[in-house]
N, CA and C atoms as a LAMMPS dump frame, in Angstrom:
ITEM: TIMESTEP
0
ITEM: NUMBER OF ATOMS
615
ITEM: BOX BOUNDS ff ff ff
-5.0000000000000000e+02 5.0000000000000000e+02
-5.0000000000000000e+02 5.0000000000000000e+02
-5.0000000000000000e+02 5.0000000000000000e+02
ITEM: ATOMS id mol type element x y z
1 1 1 N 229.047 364.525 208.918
2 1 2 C 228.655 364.252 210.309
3 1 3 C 229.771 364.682 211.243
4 2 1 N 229.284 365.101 212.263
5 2 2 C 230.04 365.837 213.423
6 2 3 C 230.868 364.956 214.332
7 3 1 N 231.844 365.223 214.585
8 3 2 C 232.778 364.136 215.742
9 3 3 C 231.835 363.644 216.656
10 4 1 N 231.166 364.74 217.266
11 4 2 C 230.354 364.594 218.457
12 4 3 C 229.311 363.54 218.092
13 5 1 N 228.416 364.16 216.702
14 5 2 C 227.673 362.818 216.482
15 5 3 C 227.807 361.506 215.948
16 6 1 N 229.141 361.386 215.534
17 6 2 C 229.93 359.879 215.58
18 6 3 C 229.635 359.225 216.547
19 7 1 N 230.64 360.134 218.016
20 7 2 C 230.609 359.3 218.801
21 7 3 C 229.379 359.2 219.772
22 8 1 N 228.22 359.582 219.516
23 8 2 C 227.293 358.967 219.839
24 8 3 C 226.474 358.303 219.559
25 9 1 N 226.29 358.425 218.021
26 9 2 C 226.277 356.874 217.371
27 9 3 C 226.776 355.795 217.927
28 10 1 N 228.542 356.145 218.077
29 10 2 C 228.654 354.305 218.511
30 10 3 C 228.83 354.756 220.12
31 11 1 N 228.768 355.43 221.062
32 11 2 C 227.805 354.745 222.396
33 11 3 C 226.346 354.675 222.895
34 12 1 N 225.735 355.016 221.483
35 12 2 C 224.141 354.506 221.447
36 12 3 C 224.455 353.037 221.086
37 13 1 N 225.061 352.399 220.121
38 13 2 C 225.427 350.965 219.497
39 13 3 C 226.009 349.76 221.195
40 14 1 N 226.802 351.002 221.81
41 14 2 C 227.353 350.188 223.235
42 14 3 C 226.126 350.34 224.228
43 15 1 N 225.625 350.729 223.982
44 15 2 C 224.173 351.455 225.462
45 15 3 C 223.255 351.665 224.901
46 16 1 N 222.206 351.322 224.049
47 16 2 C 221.238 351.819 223.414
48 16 3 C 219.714 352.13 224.827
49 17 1 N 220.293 351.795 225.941
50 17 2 C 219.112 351.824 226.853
51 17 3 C 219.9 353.786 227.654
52 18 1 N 220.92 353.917 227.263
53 18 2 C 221.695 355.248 228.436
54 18 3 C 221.177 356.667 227.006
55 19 1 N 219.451 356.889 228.011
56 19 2 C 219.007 358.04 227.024
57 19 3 C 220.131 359.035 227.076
58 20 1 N 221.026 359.605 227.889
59 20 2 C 222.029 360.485 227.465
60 20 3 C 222.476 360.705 225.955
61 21 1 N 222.447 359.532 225.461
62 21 2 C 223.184 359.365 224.387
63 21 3 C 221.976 359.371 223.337
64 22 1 N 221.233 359.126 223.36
65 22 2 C 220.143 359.536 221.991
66 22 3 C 220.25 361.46 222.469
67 23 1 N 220.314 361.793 223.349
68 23 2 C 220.05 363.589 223.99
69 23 3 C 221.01 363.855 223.266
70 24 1 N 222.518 363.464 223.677
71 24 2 C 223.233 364.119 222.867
72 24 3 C 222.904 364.038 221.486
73 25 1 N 222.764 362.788 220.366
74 25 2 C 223.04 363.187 219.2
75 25 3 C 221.61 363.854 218.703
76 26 1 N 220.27 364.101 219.433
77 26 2 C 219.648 364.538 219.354
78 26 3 C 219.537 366.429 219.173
79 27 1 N 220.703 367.122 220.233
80 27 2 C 221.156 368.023 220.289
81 27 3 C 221.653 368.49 218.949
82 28 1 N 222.917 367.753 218.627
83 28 2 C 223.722 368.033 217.957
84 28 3 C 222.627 367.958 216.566
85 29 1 N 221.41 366.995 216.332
86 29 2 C 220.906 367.548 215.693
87 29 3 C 220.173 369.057 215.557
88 30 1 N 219.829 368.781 216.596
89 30 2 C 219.134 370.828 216.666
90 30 3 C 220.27 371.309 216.549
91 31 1 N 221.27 371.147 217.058
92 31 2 C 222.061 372.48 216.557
93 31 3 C 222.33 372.629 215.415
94 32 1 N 222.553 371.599 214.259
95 32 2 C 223.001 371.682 212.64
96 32 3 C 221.619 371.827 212.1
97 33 1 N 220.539 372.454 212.493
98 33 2 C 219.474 372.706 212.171
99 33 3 C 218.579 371.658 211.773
100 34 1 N 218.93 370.685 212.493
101 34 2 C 218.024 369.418 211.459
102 34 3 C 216.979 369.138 212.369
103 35 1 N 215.959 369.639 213.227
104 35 2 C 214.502 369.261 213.933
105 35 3 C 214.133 368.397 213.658
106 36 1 N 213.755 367.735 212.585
107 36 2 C 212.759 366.621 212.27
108 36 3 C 213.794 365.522 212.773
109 37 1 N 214.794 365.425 212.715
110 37 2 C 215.513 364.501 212.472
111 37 3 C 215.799 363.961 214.634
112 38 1 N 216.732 365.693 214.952
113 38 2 C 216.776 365.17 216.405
114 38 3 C 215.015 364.816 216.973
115 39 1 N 214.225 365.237 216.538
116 39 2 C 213.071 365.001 217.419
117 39 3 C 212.85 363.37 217.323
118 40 1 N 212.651 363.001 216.494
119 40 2 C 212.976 360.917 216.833
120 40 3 C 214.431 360.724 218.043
121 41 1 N 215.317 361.117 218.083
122 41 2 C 216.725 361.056 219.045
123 41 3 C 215.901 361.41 220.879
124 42 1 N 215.474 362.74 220.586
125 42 2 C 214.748 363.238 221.721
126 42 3 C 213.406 362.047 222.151
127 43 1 N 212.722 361.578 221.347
128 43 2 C 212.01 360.43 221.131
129 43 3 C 212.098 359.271 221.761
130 44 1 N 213.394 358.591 221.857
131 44 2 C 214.264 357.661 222.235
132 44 3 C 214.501 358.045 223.681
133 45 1 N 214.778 359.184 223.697
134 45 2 C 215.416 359.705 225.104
135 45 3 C 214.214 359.857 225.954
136 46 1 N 213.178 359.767 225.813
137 46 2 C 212.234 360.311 226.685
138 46 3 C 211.372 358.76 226.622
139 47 1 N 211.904 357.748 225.786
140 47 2 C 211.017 357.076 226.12
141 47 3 C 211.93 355.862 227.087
142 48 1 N 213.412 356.308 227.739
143 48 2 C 213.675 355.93 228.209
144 48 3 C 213.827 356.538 229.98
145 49 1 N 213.601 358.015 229.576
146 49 2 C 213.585 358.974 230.723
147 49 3 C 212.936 360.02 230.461
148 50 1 N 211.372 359.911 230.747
149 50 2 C 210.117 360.67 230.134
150 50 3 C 210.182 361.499 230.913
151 51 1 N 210.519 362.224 232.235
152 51 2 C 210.393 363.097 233.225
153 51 3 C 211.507 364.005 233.186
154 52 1 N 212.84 363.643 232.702
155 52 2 C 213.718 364.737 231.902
156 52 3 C 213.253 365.799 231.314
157 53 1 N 213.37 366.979 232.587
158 53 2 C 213.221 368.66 232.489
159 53 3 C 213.905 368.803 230.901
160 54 1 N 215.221 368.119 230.975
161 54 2 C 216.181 369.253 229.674
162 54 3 C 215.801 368.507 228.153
163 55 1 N 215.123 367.334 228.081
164 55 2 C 214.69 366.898 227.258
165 55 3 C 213.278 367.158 226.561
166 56 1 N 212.809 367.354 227.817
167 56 2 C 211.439 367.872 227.433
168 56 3 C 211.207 369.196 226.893
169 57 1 N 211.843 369.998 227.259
170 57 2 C 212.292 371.236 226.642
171 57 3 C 212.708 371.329 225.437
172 58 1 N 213.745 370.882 225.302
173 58 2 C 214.264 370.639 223.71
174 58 3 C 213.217 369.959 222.968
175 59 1 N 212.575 369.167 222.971
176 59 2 C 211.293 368.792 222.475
177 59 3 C 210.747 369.544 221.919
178 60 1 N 210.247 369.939 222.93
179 60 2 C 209.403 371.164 222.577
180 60 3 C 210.262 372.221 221.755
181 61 1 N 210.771 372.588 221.715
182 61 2 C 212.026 373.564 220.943
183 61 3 C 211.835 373.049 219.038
184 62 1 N 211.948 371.793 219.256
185 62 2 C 212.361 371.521 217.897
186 62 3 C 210.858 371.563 217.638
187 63 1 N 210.043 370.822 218.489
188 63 2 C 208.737 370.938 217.212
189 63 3 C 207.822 372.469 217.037
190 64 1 N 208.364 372.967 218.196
191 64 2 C 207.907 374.53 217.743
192 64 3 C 208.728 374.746 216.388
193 65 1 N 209.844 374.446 216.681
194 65 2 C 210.916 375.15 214.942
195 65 3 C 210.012 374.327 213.976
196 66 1 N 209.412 373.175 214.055
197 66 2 C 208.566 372.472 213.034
198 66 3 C 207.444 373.277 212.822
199 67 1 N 207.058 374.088 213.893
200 67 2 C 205.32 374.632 213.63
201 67 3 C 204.286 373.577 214.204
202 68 1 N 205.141 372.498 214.895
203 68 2 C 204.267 371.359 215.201
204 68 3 C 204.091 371.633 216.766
205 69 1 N 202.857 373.204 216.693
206 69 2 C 202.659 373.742 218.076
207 69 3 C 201.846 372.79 219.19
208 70 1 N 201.237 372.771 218.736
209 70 2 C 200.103 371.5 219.585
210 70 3 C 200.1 370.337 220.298
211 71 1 N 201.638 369.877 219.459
212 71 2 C 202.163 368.963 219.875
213 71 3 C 203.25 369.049 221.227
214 72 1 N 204.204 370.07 220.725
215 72 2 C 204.738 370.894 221.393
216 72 3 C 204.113 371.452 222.874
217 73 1 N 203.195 371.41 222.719
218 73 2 C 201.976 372.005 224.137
219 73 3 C 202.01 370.934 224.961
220 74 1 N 201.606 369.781 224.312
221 74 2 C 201.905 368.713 225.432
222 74 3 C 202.473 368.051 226.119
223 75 1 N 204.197 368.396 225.147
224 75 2 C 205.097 368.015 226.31
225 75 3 C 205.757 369.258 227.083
226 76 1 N 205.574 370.522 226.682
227 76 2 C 205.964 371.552 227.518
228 76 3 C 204.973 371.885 229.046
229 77 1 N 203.695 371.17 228.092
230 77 2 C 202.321 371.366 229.784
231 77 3 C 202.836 370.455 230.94
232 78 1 N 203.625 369.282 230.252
233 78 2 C 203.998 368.322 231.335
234 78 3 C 205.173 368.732 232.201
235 79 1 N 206.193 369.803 231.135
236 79 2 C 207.273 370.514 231.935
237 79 3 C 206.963 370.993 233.41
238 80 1 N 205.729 371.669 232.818
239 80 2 C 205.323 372.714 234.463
240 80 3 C 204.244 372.189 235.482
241 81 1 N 203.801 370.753 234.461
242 81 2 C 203.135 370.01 235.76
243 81 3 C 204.025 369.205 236.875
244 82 1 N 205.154 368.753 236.175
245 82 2 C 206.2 368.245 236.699
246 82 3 C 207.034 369.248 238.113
247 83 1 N 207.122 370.104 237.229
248 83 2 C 208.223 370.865 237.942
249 83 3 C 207.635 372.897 237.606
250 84 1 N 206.683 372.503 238.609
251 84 2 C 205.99 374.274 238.434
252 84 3 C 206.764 375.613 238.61
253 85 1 N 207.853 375.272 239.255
254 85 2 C 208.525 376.459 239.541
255 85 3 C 209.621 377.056 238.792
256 86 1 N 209.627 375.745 237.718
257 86 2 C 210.513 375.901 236.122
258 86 3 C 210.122 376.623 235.743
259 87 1 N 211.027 378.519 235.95
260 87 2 C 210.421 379.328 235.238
261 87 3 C 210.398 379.278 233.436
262 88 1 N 211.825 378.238 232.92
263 88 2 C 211.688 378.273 231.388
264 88 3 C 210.64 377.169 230.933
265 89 1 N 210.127 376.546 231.688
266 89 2 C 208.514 375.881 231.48
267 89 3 C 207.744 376.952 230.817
268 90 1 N 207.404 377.442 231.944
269 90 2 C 206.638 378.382 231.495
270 90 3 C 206.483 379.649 230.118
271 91 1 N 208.16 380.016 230.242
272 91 2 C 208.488 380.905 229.184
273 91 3 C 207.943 380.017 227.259
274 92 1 N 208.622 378.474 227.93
275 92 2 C 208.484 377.574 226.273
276 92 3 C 207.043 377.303 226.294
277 93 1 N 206.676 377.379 227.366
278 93 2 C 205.041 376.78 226.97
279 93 3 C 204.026 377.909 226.517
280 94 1 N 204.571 379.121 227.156
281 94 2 C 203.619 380.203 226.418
282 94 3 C 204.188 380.419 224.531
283 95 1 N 205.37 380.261 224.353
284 95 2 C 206.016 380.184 222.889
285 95 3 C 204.964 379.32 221.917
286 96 1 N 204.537 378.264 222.635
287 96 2 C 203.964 376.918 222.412
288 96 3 C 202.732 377.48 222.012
289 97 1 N 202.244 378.286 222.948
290 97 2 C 200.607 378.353 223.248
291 97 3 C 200.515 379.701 221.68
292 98 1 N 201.206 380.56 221.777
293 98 2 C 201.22 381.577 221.042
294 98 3 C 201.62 380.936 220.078
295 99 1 N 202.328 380.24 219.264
296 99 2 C 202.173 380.049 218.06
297 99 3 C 201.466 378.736 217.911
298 100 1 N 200.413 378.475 218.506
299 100 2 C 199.096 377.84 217.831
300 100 3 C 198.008 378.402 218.223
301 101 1 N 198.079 379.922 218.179
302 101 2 C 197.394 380.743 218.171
303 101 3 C 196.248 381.007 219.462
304 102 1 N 196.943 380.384 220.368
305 102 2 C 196.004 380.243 221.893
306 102 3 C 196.226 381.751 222.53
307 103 1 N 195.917 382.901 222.272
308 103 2 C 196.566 384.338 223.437
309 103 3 C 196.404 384.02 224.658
310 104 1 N 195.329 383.551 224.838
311 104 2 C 194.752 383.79 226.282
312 104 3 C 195.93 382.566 227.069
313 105 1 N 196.075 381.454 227.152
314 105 2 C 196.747 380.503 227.481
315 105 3 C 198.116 380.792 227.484
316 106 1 N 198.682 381.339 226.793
317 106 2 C 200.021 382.139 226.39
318 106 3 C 200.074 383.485 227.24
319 107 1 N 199.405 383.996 227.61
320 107 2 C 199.209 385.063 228.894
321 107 3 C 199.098 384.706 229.794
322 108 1 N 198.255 383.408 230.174
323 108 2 C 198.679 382.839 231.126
324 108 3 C 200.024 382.574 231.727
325 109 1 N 200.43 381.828 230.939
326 109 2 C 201.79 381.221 230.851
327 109 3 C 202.821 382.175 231.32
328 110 1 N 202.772 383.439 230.594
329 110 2 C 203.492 384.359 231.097
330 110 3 C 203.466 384.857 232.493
331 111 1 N 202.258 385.204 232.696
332 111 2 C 202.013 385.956 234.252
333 111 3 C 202.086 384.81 234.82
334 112 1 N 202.42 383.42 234.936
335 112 2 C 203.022 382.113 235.801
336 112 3 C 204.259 382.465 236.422
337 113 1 N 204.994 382.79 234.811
338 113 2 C 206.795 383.297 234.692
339 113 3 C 206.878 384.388 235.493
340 114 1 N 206.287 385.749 235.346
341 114 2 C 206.363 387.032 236.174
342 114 3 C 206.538 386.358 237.545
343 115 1 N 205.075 385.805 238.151
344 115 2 C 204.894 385.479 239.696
345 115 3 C 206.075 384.969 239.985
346 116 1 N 207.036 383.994 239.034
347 116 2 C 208.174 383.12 239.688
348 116 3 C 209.524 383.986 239.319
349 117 1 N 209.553 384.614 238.933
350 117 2 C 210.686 385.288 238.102
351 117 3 C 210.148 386.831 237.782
352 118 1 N 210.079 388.06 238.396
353 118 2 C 209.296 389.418 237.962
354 118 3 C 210.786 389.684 237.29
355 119 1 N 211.846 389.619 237.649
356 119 2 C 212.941 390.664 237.129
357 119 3 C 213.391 389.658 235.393
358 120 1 N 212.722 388.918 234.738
359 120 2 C 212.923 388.677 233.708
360 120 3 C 212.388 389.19 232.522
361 121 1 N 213.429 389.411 231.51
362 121 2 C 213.181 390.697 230.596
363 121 3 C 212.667 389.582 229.245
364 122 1 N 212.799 388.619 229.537
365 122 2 C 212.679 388.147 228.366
366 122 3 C 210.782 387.757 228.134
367 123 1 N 210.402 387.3 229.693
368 123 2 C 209.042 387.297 230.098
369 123 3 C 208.28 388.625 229.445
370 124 1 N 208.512 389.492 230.09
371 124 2 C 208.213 391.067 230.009
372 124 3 C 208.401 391.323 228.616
373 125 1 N 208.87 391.131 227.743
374 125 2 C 208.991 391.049 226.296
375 125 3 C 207.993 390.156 225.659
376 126 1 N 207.692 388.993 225.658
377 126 2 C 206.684 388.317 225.287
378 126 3 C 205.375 388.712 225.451
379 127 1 N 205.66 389.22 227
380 127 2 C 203.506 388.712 227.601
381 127 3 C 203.479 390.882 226.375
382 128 1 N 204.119 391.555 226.622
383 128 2 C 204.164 392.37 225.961
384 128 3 C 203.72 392.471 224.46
385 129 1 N 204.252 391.207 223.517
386 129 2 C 204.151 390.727 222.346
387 129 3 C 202.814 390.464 222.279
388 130 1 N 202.144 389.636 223.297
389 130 2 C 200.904 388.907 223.39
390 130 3 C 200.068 390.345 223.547
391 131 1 N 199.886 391.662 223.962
392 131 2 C 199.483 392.469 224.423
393 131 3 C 199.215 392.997 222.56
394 132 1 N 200.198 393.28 222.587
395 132 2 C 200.076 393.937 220.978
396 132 3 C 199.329 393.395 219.801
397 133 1 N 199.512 391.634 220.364
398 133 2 C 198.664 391.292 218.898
399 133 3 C 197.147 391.012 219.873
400 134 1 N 196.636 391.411 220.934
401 134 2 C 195.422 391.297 221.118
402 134 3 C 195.011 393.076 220.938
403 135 1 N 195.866 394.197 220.371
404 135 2 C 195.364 395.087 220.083
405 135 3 C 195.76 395.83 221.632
406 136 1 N 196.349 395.745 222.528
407 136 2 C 196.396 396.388 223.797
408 136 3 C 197.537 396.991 223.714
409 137 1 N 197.486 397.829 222.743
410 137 2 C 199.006 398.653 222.922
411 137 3 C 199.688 399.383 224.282
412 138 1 N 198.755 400.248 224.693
413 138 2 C 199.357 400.614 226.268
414 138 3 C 200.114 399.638 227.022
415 139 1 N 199.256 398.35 227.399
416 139 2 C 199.427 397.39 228.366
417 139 3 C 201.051 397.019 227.707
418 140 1 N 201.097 396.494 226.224
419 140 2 C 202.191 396.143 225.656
420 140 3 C 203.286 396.891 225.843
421 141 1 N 203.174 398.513 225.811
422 141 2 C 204.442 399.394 225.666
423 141 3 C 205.07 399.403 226.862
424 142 1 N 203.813 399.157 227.83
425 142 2 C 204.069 398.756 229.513
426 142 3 C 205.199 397.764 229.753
427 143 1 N 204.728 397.105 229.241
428 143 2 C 205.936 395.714 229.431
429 143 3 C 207.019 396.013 228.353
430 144 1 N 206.88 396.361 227.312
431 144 2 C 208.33 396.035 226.651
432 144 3 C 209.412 397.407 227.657
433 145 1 N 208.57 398.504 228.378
434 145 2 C 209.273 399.179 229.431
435 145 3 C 210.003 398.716 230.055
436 146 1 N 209.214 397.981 230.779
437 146 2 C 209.936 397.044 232.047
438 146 3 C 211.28 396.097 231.482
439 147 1 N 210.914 395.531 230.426
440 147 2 C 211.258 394.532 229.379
441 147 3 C 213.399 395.579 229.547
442 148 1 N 212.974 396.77 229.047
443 148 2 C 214.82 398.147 228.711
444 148 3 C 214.367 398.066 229.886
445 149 1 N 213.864 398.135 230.827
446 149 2 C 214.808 398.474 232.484
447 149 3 C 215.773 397.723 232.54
448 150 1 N 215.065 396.086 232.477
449 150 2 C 216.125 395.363 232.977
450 150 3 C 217.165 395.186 231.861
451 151 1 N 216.972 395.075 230.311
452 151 2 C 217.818 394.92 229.497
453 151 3 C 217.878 395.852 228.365
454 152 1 N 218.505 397.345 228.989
455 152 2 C 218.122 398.605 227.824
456 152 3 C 218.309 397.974 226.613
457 153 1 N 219.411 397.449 226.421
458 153 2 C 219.789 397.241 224.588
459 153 3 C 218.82 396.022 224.15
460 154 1 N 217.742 395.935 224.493
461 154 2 C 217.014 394.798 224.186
462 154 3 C 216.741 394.775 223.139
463 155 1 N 217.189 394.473 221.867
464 155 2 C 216.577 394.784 220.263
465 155 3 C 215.288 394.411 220.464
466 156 1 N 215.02 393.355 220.572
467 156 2 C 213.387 392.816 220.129
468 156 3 C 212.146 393.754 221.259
469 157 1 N 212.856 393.841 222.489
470 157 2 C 211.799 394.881 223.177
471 157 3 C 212.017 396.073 222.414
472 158 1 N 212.641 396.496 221.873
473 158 2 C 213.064 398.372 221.646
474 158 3 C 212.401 397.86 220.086
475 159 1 N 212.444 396.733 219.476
476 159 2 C 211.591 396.862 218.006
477 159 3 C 209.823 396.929 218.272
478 160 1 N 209.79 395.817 219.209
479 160 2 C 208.089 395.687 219.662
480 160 3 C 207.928 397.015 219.971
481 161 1 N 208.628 397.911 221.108
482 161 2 C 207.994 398.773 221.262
483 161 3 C 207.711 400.166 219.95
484 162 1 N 208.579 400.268 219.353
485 162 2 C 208.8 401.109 218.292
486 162 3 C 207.308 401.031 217.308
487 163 1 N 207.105 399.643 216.756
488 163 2 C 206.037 399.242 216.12
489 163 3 C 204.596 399.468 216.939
490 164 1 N 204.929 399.462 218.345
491 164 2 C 203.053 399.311 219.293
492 164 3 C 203.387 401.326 219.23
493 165 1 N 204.56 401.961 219.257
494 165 2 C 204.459 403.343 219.151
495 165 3 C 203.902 403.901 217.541
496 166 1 N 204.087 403.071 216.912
497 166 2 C 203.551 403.277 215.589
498 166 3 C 202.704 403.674 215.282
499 167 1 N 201.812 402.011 215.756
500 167 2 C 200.493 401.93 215.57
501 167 3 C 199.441 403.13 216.177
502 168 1 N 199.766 403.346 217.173
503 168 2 C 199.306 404.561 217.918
504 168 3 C 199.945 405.951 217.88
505 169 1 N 200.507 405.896 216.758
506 169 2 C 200.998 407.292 216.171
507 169 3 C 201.648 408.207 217.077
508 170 1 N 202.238 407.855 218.143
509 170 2 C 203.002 408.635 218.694
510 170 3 C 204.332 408.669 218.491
511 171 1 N 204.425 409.989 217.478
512 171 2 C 205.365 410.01 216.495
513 171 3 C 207.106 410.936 217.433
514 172 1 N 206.768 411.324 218.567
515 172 2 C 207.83 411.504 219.508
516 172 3 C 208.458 410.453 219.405
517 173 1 N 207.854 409.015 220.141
518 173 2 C 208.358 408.387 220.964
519 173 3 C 208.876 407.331 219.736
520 174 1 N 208.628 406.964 218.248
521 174 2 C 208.845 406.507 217.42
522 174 3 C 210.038 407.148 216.463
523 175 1 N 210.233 408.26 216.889
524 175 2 C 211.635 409.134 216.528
525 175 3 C 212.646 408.72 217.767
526 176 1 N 212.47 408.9 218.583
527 176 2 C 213.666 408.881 219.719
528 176 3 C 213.463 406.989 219.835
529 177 1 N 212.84 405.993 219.972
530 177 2 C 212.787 404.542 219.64
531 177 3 C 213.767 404.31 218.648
532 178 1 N 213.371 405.331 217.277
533 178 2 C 214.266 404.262 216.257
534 178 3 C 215.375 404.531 216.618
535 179 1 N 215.673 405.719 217.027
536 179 2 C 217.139 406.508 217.062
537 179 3 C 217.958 405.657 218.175
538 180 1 N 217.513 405.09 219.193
539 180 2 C 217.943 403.84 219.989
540 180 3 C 218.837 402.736 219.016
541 181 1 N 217.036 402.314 218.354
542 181 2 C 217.32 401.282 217.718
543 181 3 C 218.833 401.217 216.605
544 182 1 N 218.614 402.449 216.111
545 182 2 C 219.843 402.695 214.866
546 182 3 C 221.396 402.781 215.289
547 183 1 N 221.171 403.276 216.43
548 183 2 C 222.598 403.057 217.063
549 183 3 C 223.113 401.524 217.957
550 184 1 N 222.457 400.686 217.613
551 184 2 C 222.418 399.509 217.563
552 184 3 C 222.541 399.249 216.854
553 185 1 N 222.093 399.056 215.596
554 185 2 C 221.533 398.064 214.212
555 185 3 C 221.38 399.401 213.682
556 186 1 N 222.523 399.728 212.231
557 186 2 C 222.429 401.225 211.397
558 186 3 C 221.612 400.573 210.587
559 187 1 N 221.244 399.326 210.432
560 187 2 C 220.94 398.759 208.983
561 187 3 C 219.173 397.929 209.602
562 188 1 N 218.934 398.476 210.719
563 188 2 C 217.698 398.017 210.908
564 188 3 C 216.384 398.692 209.986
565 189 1 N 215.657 397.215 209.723
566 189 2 C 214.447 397.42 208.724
567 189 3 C 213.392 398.532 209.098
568 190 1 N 213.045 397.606 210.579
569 190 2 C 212.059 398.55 211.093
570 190 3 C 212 399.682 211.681
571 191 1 N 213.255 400.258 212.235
572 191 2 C 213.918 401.832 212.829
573 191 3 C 213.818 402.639 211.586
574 192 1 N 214.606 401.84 210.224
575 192 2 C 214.852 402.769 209.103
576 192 3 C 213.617 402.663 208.435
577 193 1 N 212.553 402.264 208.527
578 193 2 C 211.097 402.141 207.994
579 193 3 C 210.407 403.202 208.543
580 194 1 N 210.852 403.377 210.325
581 194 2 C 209.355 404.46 211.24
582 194 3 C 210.138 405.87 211.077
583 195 1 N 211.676 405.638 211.095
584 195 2 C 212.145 406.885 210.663
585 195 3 C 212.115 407.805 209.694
586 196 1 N 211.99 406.874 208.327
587 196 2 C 211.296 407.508 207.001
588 196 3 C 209.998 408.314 207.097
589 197 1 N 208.987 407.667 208.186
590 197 2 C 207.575 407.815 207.895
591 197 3 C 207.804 408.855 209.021
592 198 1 N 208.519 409.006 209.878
593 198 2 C 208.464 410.613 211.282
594 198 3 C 209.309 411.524 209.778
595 199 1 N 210.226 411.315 209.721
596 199 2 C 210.548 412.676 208.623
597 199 3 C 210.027 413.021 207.71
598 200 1 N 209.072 412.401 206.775
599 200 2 C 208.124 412.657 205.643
600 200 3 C 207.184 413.328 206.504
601 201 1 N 206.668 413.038 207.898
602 201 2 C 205.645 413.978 208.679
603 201 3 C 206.498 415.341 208.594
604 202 1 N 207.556 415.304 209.004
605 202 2 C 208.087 416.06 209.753
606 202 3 C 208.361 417.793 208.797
607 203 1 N 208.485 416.757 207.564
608 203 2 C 208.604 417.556 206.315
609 203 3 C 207.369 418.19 205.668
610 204 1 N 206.03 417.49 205.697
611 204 2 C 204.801 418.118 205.518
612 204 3 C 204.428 418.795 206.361
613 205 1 N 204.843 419.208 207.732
614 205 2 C 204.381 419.98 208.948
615 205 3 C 204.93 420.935 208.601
């Protein structure tokens, strides 16, 4: 056990009503990877200060890391009923919505984030994600675009896009993608996967 979560053990034992102190050792559980465990801590904390933006968040955080999406939905929906202009409301609640398999609600969520926040790359990367697995590759390559304006070295936009260039066989833009990607990451799976499959073309042509 961690210094940090010592000593909030014993000023939960001196204060068991000052939710700070279930937050912290609640934290310190998410951070040593233990979810199941801070989410009872977070538990405590919210049932002493249920309207806590940074708690409610983390909430939601850990029981997404659980897969416990649904659940997760309901205290992230309360994030942005609370406080609508919380653009990371929005960002965790579409996370939420998309992995319990909601697209449409999770697109929502996103184009919430755009309206309050357009210059965020991390938005533009997701609703992008959501694009690809409803089969909308254009719309997707669209956004993971926008996605390298604002943050060229974006691994996860420059991988999404590489893979939606795949799928649609545009084998230019999946050569010069990985070649991004590789000078980033020499040891990337999916650059050194689309690169194999453009030079085996490249070699039967």
């Amino acid at each position: 056990m961690s210094i940090i979560m010592i000593c909030s053990e014993y000023q939960i034992d001196l204060d068991e009503k000052n939710s700070q102190y279930w937050a912290n050792m609640a934290f310190s559980l998410q951070r040593e990877g233990k979810p199941k465990q801070a989410q009872k801590y977070y538990e405590k904390a919210l049932e002493i200060e249920p309207e806590n933006i940074s708690y409610l968040i983390n909430m939601g955080s850990v029981l997404n890391s659980q897969r416990k999406h649904a659940v997760a939905v309901k205290y992230l929906r309360y994030v942005t009923e609370i406080s609508p202009e919380y653009v990371e409301g929005w960002i965790n609640l579409s996370v939420a919505y998309l992995g319990d398999g909601n697209l449409d609600e999770a697109l929502i969520c996103c184009n919430k984030g755009l309206d309050l926040d357009p210059s965020n790359a991390i938005i533009w990367n997701n609703r992008g994600y959501i694009f690809k697995l409803q089969n909308k590759f254009d719309n997707a390559i669209s956004d993971y675009d926008e996605s390298l304006r604002l943050i060229p070295d974006n691994i996860h936009a420059l991988t999404n896009k590489l893979i939606a260039h795949g799928v649609l066989k545009q084998w230019d833009k999946v050569k010069s993608t990985s070649k991004k990607i590789l000078k980033i990451d020499k040891d990337h799976k999916d650059a050194l996967y689309w690169k194999a499959v453009v030079d085996d073309i490249e070699i039967r042509e």
